[in-house]
N, C-alpha and C positions, 0 to 999 in steps of 0.2 A: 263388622262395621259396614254398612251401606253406604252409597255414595250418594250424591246431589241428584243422580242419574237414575240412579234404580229407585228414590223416593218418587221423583216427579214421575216415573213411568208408573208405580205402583197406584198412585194418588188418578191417573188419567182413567179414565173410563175406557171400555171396549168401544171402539171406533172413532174416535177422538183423535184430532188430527195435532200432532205435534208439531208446536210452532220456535222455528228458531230463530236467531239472529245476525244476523249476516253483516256484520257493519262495513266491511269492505266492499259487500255488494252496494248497500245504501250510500256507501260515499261514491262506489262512479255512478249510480243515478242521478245523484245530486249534480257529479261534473256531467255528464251528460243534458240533464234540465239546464245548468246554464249556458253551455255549448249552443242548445236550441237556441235562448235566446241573443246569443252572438252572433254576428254578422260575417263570422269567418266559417267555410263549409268543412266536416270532418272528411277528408280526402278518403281515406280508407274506406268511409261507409258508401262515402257520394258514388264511385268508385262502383261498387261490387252489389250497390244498391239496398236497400232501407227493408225492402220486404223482408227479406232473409232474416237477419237480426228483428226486426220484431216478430215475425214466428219466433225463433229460439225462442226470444226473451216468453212470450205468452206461456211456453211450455216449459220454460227453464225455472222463469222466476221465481214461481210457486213452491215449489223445493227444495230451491235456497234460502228461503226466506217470508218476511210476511208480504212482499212486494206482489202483487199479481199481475202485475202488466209493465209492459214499457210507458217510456214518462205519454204524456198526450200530444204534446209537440210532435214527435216520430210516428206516432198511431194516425194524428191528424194528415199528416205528411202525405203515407201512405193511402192512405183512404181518397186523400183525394190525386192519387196517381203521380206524388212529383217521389218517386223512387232512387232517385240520383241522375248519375248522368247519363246513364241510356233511353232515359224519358224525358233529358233535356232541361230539367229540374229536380231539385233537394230541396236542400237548407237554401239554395242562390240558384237562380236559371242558368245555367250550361249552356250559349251559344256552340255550336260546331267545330269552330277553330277554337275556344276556350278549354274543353272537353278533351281535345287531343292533343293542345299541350300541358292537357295537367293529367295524361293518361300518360305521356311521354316524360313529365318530369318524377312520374312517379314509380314505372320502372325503371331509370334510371337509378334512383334512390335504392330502390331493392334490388337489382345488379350490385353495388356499391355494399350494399348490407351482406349479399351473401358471398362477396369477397371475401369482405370482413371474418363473416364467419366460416368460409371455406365452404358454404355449398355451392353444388353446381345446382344451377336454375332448369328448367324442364326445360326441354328445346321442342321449339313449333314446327 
């Protein structure tokens, strides 16, 4: 008996690229897409900045899925240099003192998390 698997690979052609479905993928692009259009910034990203993750995503997506790109919001972002808060903008402009209290409220948060979870944090 053959499966679902070994028909559709048989039925594919030599070089033919196998396309699958990723719906968990597709659902945080979606929350991502409306994140863009929210006026609240993803600290995380803002943070450790936007290029990073969309490289990944260029090279990642394709292989997870039928997605080839991060949404255009984050691509647009990037291109035109608001990277997050080391460039003083993202998703929201980063004033100086803005930037270092939400760099401050945010390892504080992850100190708290790795309580939690019993790790000890790298030391500087």
């Amino acid at each position: 008996m053959t499966s679902e698997n070994d028909e559709l690979q048989s039925s594919m052609g030599e070089g033919e690229r196998r396309s699958y479905s990723a719906p968990a993928l597709e659902k945080g692009l979606d929350i991502l897409e409306i994140l863009c259009r929210s006026e609240r910034p993803m600290t995380q990203k803002e943070i450790s900045g936007w290029e990073g993750m969309t490289l990944a995503a260029e090279l990642i997506y394709p292989s997870l899925s039928n997605i080839s790109q991060p949404p255009s919001c984050v691509t647009n972002l990037v291109k035109s240099g608001k990277t997050g808060i080391a460039k003083g903008a993202g998703f929201k402009d980063w004033p100086t003192h803005e930037a270092t209290l939400m760099k401050q409220k945010y390892e504080q948060r992850l100190k708290a998390a790795f309580e939690v979870l019993k790790i000890a944090p790298d030391q500087d």
